[in-house]
Every structure is written in C-alpha cells, then in structure tokens.
C-alpha positions as a Markdown table, in Angstrom:
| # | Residue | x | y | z |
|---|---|---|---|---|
| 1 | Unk | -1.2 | 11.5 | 16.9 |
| 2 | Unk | -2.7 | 14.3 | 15.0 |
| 3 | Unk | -1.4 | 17.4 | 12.7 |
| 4 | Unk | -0.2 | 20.5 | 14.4 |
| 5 | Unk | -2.0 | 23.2 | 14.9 |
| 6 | Unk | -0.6 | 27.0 | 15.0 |
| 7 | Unk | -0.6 | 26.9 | 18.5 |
| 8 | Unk | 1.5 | 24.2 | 18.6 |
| 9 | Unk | 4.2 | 25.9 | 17.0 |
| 10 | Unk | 6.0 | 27.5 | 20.4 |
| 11 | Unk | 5.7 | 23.9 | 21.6 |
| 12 | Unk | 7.1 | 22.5 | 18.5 |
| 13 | Unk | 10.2 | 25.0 | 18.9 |
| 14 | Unk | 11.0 | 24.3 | 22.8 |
| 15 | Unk | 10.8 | 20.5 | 22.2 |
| 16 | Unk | 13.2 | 21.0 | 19.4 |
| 17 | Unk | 15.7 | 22.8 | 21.3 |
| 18 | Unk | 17.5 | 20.0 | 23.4 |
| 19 | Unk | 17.7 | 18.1 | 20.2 |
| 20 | Unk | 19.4 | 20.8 | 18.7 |
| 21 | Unk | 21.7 | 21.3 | 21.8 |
| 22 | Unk | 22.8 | 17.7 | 21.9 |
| 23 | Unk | 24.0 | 18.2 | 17.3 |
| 24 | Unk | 20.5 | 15.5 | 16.3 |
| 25 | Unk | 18.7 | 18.4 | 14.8 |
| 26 | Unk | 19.9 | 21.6 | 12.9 |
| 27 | Unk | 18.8 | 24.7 | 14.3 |
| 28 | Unk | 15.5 | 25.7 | 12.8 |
| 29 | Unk | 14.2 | 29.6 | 13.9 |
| 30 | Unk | 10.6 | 29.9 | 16.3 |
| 31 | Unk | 9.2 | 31.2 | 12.8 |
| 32 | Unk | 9.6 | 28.2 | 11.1 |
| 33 | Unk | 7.4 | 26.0 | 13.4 |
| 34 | Unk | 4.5 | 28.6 | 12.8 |
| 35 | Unk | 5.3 | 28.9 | 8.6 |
| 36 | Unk | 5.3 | 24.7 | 8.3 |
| 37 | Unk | 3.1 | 23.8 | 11.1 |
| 38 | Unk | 1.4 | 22.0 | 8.6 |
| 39 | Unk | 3.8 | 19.6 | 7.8 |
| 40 | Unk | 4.0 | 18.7 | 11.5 |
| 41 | Unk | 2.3 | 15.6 | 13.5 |
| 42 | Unk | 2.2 | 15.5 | 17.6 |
| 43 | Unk | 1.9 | 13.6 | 19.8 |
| 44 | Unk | 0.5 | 15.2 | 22.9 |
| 45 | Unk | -0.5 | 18.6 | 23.5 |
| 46 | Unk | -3.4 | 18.5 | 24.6 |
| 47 | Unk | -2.8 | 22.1 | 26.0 |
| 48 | Unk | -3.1 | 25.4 | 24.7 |
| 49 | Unk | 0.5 | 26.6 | 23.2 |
| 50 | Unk | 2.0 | 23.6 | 22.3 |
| 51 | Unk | 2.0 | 22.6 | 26.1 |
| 52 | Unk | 2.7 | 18.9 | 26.8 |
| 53 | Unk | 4.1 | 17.8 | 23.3 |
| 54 | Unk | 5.3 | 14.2 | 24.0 |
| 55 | Unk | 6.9 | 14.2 | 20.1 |
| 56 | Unk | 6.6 | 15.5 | 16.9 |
| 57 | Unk | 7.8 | 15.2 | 13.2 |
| 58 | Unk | 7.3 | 16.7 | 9.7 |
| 59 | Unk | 6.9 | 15.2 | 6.5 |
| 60 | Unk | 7.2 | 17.8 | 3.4 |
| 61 | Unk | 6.6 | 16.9 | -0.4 |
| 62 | Unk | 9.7 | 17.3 | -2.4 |
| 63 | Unk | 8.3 | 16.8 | -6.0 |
| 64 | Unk | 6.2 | 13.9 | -7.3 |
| 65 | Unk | 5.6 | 11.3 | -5.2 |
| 66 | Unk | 8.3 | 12.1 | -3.2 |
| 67 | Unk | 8.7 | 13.5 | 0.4 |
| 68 | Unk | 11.0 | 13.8 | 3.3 |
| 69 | Unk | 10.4 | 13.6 | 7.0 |
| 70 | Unk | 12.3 | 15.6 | 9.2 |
| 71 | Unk | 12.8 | 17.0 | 13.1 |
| 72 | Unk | 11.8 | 13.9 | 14.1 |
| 73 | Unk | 11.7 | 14.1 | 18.1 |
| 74 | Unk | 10.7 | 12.7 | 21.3 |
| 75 | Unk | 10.4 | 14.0 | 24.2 |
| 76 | Unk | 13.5 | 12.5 | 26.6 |
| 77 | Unk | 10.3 | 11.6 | 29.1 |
| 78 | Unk | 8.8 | 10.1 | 26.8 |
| 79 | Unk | 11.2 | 7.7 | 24.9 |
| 80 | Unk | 10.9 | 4.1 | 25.2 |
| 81 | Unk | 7.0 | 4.3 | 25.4 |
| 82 | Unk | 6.2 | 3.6 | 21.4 |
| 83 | Unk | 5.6 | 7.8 | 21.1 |
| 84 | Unk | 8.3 | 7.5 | 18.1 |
| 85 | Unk | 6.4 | 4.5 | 16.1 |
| 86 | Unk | 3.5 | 5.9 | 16.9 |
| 87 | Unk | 4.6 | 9.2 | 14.7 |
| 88 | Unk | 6.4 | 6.8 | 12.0 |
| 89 | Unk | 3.4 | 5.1 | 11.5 |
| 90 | Unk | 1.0 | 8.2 | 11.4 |
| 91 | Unk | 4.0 | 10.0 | 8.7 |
| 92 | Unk | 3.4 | 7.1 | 6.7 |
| 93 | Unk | -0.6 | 6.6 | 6.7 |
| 94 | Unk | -0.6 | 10.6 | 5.7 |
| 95 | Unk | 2.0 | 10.1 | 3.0 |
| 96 | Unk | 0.0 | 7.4 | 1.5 |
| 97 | Unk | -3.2 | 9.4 | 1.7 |
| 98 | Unk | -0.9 | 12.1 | -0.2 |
| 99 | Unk | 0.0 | 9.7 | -3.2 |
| 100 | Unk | 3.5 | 9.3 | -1.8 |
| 101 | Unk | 5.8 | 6.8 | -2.9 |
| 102 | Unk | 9.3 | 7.4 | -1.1 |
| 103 | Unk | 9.9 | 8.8 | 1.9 |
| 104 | Unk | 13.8 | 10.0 | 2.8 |
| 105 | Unk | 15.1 | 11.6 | 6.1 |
| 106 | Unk | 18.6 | 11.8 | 7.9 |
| 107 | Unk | 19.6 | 10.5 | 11.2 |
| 108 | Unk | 22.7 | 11.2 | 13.2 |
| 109 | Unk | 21.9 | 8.7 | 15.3 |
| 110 | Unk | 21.8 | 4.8 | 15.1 |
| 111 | Unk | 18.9 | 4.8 | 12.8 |
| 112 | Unk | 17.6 | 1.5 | 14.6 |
| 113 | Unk | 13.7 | 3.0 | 14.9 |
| 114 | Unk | 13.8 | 3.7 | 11.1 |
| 115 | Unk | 15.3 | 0.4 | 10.3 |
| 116 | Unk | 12.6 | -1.5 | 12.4 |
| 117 | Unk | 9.8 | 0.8 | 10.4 |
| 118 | Unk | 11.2 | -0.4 | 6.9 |
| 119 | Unk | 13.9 | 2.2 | 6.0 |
| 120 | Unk | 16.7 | 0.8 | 4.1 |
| 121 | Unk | 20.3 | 3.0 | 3.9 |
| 122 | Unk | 21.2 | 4.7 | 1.0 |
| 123 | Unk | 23.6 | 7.4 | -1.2 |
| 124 | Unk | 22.5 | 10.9 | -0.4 |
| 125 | Unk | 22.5 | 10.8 | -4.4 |
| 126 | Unk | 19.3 | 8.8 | -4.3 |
| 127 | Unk | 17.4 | 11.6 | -2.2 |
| 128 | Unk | 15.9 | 15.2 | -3.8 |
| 129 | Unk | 18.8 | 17.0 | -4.6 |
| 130 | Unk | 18.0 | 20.1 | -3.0 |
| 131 | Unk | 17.0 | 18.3 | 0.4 |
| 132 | Unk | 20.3 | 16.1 | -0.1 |
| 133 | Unk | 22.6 | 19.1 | -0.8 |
| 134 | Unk | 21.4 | 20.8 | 2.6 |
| 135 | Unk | 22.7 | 17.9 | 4.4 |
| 136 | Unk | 25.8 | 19.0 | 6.8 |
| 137 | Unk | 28.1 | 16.4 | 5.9 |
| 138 | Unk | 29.9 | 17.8 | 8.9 |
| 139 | Unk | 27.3 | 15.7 | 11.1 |
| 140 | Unk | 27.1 | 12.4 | 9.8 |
| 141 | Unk | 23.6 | 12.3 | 9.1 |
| 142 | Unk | 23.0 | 8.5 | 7.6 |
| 143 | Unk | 20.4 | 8.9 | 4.9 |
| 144 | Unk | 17.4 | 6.4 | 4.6 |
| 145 | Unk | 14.8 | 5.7 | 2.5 |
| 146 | Unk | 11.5 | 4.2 | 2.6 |
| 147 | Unk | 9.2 | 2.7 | -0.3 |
| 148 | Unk | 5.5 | 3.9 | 0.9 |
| 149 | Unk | 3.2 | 1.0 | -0.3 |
C-alpha cells in the first residue's frame, strides 16, 4: 500500500469505471483523480500511469477529527486476496497519523469487509452533513462509521 501519485490518476479513473458501471460507485470525472490524488492509497501500480492498480481508496478530512473514505475498490482479479484489508488498514494508520477520530463511508453493498474492520451502522444524520447530503438515497448506500483509536 502506498499514496497515489499523479500518475496514478488515469489508473485510478479506469479502475473506477466497472464499479461505476455495475451502480457501487458514483461517477467521478478523469479530473478528479488528478485534483485528489492525494487523498488516494494503491495498491499496485508499480507501472508508470497508474498501470497495474490492484485497488485503491480515498480518505478526505471533513472538519475536526473527522474524515470519510470513499471509492473504495478492488480490482475483480484481485478480490478475495486481502488487497481490500490491506487498504482498510493502511486508511486507518494514515487517519490516526492525521489526528482522526471517526471515519464514515457508504456502501451499496453488503458492508461485510467494513464490519469485519470495526465499522458499526448508523443514521446518515450522524455523518458530515455536507458528505451525508450528497448521498443518492436512490442507491441504498448503508452508512458506517468507525471510532479511529
């Protein structure tokens, strides 16, 4: 695992897209890989461009203390492997570094990796409002939240 680097940002976007496709991620533009590619970890891509990107995920402050983790994906080759603990458990070593305290996200699927990494469900109401209110409700994203100790 390490931070992404501008070059990853192409690679970022492509490994994005099939999640988007299948309704588990919202559709984020190529430009917004390369403007937050500091939020991003990887796993992988050891290539130039992004190539070989086994997973990634962000994790962006959202006031005091407070942060969410989003586009949280793994590459379908490379699911089953530990790539997506691997990522949880770097997120949560950088947010502790950061002075983090709670960590949201949103999930449209079963949630079962979050669970087993110490998120517990709870009311969008509990998350940043801003983050919360960008939420598609149209999706069914379960929202979780983690206490970073």
């Amino acid at each position: 695992m390490r931070p992404a680097r501008l070059r990853d940002a192409a690679g970022l976007h492509a490994l994005s897209r099939a999640f988007v496709r299948s309704g588990a991620l919202r559709a984020r533009p190529a430009d917004h890989y390369l403007d937050h590619v500091g939020e991003f970890l990887v796993a992988g891509g050891g290539g130039g461009a992004g190539e070989g990107l086994h997973g990634c995920l962000a994790l962006r402050a959202e006031g005091p203390a407070t942060a969410v983790l989003y586009n949280f994906c793994v590459a379908p080759g490379s699911q089953g492997r530990g790539v997506g603990s691997l990522l949880l458990s770097a997120a949560y070593a950088r947010a502790r570094r950061c002075g983090v305290r709670v960590m949201f996200t949103a999930t449209t699927g079963s949630a079962a990796l979050f669970l087993r990494h110490g998120f517990v469900p709870c009311a969008p109401a509990d998350a940043p409002a801003g983050w919360a209110a960008a939420l598609d409700p149209d999706r069914g994203s379960r929202v979780l939240r983690l206490t970073v100790r």
